[in-house]
N, C-alpha and C positions, 0 to 999 in steps of 0.2 A: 540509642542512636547518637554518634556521634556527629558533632556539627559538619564538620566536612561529608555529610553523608546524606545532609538533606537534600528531599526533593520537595520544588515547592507544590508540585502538582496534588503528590503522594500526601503532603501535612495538609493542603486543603481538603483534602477529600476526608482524610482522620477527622478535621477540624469538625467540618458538615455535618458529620458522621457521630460526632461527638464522642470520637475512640483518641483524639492527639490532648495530651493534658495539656490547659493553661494554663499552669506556671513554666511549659516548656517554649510560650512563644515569645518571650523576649532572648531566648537564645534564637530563636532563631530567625528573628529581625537581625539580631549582629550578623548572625550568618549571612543573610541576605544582603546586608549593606556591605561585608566584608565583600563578595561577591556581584558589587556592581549594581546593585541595586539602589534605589533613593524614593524619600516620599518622607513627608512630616508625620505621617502615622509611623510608617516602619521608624524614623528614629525615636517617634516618641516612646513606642514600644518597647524599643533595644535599651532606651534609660531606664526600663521596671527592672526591680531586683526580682519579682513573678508578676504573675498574673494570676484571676481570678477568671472564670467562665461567666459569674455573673455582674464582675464589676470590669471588666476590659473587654469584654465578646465583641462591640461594637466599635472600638478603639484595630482589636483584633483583625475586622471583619474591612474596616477600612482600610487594614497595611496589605490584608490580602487584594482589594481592589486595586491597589499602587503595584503590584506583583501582576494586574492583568486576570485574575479571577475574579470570573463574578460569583456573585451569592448562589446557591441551591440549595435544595429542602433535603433533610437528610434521607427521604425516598430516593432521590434522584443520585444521591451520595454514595447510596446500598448497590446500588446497580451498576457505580462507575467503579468502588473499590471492589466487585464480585469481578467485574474483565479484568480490574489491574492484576488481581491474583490470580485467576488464569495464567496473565501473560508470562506473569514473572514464573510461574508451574511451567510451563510450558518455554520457557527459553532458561529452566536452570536455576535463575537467581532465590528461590528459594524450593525446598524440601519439597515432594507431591504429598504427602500424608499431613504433614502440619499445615499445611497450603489449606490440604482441602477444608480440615478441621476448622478453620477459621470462618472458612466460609459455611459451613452446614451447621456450625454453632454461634460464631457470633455476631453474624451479620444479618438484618431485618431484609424483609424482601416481602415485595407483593405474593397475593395468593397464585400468581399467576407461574412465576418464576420456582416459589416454594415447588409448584408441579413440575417444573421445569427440570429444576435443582434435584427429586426426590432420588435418582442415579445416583448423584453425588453422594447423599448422605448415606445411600446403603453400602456404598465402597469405602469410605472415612470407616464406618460400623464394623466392616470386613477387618481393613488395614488393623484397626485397633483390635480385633477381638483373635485375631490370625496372625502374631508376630512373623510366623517359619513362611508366612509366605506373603511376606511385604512387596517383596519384589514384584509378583506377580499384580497386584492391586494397587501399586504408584503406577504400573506401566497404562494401569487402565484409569489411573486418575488424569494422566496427563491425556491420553486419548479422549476422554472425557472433556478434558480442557479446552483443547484445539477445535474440538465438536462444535463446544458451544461459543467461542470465539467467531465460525466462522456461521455459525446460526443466528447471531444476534449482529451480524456485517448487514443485515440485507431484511426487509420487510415482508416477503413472499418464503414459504420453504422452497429449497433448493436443491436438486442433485448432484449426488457426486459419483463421477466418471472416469475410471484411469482408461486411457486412449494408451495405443503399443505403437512405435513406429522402431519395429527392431528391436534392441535391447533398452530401449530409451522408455519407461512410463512416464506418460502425462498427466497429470493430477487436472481435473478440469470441474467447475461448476454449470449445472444447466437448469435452465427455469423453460418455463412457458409448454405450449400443447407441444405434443411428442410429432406429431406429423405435422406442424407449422415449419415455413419456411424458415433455413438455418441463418440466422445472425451470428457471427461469430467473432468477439472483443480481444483483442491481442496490448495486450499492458507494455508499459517499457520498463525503464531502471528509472528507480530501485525499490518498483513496485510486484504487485502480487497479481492475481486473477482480481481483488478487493479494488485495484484501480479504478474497473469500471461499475462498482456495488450500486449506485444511483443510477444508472440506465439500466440496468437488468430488468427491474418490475416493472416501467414504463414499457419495455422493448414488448417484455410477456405478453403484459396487459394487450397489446395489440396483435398478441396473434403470433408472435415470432417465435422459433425455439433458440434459445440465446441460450450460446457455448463459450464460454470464458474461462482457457486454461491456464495454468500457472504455463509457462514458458519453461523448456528444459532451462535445465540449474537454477530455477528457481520456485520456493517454498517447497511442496510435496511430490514435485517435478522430479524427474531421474536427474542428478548431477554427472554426466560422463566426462572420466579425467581426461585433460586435455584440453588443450587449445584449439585444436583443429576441429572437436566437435561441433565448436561454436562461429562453426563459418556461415554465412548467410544463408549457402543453398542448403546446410541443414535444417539450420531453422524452418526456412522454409518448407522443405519434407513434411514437417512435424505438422504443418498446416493440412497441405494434401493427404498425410495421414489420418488426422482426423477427421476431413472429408467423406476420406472413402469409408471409412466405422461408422461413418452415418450414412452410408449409402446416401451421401450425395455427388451427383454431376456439377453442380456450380453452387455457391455461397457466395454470399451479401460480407463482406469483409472491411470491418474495421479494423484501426491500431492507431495506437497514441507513441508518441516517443519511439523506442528501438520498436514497437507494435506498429508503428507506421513505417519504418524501415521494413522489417518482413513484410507487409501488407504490401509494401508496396514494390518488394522483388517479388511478391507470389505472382502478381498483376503479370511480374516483364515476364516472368520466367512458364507462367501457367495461366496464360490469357485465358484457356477455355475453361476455368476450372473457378471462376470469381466473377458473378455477375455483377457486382456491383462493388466499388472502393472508398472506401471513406477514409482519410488520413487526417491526424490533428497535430498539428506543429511540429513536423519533419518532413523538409522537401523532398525531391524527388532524390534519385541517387546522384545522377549525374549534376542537377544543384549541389548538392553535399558537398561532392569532390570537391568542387571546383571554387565553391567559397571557403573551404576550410584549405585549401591551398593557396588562393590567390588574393583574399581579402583579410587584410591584415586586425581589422573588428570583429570577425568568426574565427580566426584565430586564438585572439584573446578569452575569445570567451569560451573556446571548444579545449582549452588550458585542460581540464580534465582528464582528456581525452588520453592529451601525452603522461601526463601522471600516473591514469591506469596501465601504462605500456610496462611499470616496472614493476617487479618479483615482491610479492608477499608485505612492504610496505602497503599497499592501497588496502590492503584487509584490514591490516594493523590500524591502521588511521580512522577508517570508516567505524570499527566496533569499540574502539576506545571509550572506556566512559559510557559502556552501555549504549553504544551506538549515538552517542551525544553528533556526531559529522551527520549521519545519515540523518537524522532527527530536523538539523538545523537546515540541511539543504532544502528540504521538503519543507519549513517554516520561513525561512527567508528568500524563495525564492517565487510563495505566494502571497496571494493578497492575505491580508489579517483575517485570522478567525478562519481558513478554508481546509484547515487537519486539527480534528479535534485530538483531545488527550486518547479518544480511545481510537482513532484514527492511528494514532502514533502506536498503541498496546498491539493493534491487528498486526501493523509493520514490524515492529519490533520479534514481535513472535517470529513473523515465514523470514527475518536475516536470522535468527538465531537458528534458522534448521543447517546441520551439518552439513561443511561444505558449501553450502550457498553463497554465501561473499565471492568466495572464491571463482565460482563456478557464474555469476552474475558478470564479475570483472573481465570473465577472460569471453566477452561480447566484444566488447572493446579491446581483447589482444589479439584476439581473429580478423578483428576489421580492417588491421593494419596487414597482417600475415598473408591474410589471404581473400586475395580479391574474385569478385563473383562478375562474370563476362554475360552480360545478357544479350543474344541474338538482336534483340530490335528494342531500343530505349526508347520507342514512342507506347505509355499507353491507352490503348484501343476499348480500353472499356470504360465506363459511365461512371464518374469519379467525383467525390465533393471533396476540397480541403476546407478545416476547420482551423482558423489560426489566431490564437492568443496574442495581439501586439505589441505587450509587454513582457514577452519571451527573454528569460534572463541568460540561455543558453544558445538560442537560435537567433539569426537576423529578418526581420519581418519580411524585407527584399526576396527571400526566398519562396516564399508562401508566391508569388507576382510571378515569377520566374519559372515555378514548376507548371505553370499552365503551361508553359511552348509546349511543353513535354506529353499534354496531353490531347488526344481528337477531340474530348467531349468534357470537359471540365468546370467546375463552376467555383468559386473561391467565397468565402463568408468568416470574414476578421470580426474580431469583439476588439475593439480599442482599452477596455479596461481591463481585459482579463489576461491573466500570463499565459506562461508554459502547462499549470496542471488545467488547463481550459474547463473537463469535463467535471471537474472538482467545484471549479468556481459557477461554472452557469448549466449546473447538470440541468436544467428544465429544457432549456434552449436546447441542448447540444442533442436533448433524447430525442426532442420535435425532430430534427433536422437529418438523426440519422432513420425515425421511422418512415417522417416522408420521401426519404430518397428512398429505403429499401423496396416500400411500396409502391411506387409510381412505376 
């Protein structure tokens, strides 16, 4: 491993794990320090010519504290490096056949997982013992991958459901009774169906059948080329489309981010068709316009917006470095501690599916291109907005603002919580969306 190549996530979990050598950590305290870091452990480290596991472990264990890692038991270690190596199988950066090897040979796992895992090691067994048909058995390694990435997102087993709206598939997840009333969670950028993974089992738990698609262009979602696909009233489509595959007349409709954008044209555009709206930190439309035109503080901060407007840079930027942009936006633009490392492995994965940057981006090149004309901007059905007041992207003014807009609305701000709200106070936000769907 070359110094420029460290991760520090990646060496703690080695460390834990007790697979990263100690004589390799004073290289890479200099790495750390070269790269902005500081702390009297890491420099006292970076002056060892080595280290030892049993005479520095503790010296060691402090620099990692000064880096923001806390301690774990190497159980806990086994479990975080088995998702890392998924992720990295499953978005490329390493081989599926030595991938899996790694993990069906050298890493400890509870008994539980071992049962979990035993697919895994009959396909490694295959790969190695079937050279002429490797191909065939990486395609089922990485499938295998993604399986269990998105089985260990979520505390309940979960279905999966591709919904048709045309040529377009929907990749969607669904929990709870099959004939419970439909809940149905709509994510924004530059998230997955995984947005909403803590309100799922609460929603279940109560009775509801809770639908949470990827969003065309993104994760295992159809990507259609073109800008135009990604105009609002398709999106929207894609909602009424899944509706009707459930033979439902009306749904209970949530959305966070561009998820409360569509949530909240399905309202203007298909009053009869959404009994209930829940939006979380995106106003109404006609708020939107009219601050990011006229106010020169939504401006500044919806900067973004115009930067996505141009060709093939905003891909390039975002995935740079392992998607290092995306990574940081989703860390500094929440409270500390609210996306863990394997929070970051799940994301990482559905930007790395083919086409998706691209097809995520061009949200926001339709939004400019082509505008959605809604008959009657009042809406008329029974609405909660959820709004984070430390919003780094939205101005809180709007949250106040999109009541005019509504007949029957009722507004509930967290003062400490941002933009990713359902991340930061998933207990809160589950109450809030089960008692409104019920009442």
């Amino acid at each position: 491993m070359e110094p420029a190549k460290f991760d520090i996530h990646q060496v703690a979990l080695e460390w834990y794990h007790n697979d990263f050598p100690a004589e390799r950590m004073p290289n890479f305290a200099v790495w750390a320090l070269q790269n902005g870091q500081d702390g009297p452990a890491l420099r006292e480290l970076a002056g060892l010519q080595s280290a030892t596991r049993s005479n520095e472990g503790k010296l060691v264990e402090r620099a990692l504290l000064e880096l923001g890692i806390q301690p774990i038991t190497p159980q806990e270690a086994s479990k975080l490096l088995i998702l890392s190596v998924f992720d990295q199988i499953v978005s490329g950066q390493i081989p599926p056949g030595p991938g899996a090897a790694r993990i069906a040979y050298n890493l400890s796992y509870s008994a539980g997982e071992r049962q979990e895992l035993l697919r895994l090691v009959g396909l490694v067994s295959e790969w190695e013992d079937l050279p002429d048909k490797r191909d065939y058995f990486e395609k089922q390694i990485i499938a295998f991958s993604r399986s269990y990435l998105v089985k260990t997102a979520v505390g309940i087993p979960l279905d999966t459901i591709t919904f048709r709206n045309g040529d377009v598939g929907l990749h969607a997840v669904a929990a709870g009774p099959r004939d419970g009333p439909v809940a149905m969670l709509l994510h924004g950028f530059p998230e997955f169906w995984y947005g909403w993974h803590r309100q799922i089992e609460p929603l279940a738990a109560a009775g509801f059948r809770v639908i949470v698609p990827d969003q065309r262009g993104y994760n295992l979602s159809s990507k259609p080329v073109g800008v135009a696909a990604y105009a609002l009233t398709e999106l929207v489509s894609d909602v009424i489309a899944i509706a009707d595959q459930l033979g439902q007349q009306e749904i209970s409709l949530a959305g966070h981010d561009w998820g409360a954008a569509v949530a909240w044209s399905a309202a203007l555009l298909h009053p009869q068709r959404i009994a209930k709206l829940v939006v979380v930190n995106v106003p109404h439309p006609s708020v939107m316009r009219r601050f990011m035109m006229k106010r020169v503080r939504q401006m500044l901060r919806s900067w973004y917006i115009f930067f996505f407007q141009l060709p093939y840079f905003p891909e390039a930027f975002f995935s740079a470095f392992h998607f290092r942009v995306g990574q940081r936006s989703l860390l500094h633009s929440s409270r500390q501690g609210t996306f863990s490392p394997d929070d970051l492995a799940q994301y990482r994965a559905a930007w790395s599916q083919p086409g998706a940057l691209t097809a995520m981006i061009n949200w926001y090149r339709a939004l400019f291109r082509f505008r959605t004309k809604f008959p009657d901007r009042t809406v008329r059905i029974p609405t909660r907005i959820l709004w984070g007041e430390r919003d780094a992207f939205l101005l809180p003014a709007m949250a106040q603002e999109s009541l005019r807009y509504c007949t029957n609305a009722e507004l509930f701000t967290f003062a400490n919580a941002t933009h990713w709200l359902q991340h930061e106070e998933p207990a809160r936000v589950s109450e809030l969306l089960i008692d409104f769907f019920r009442s």
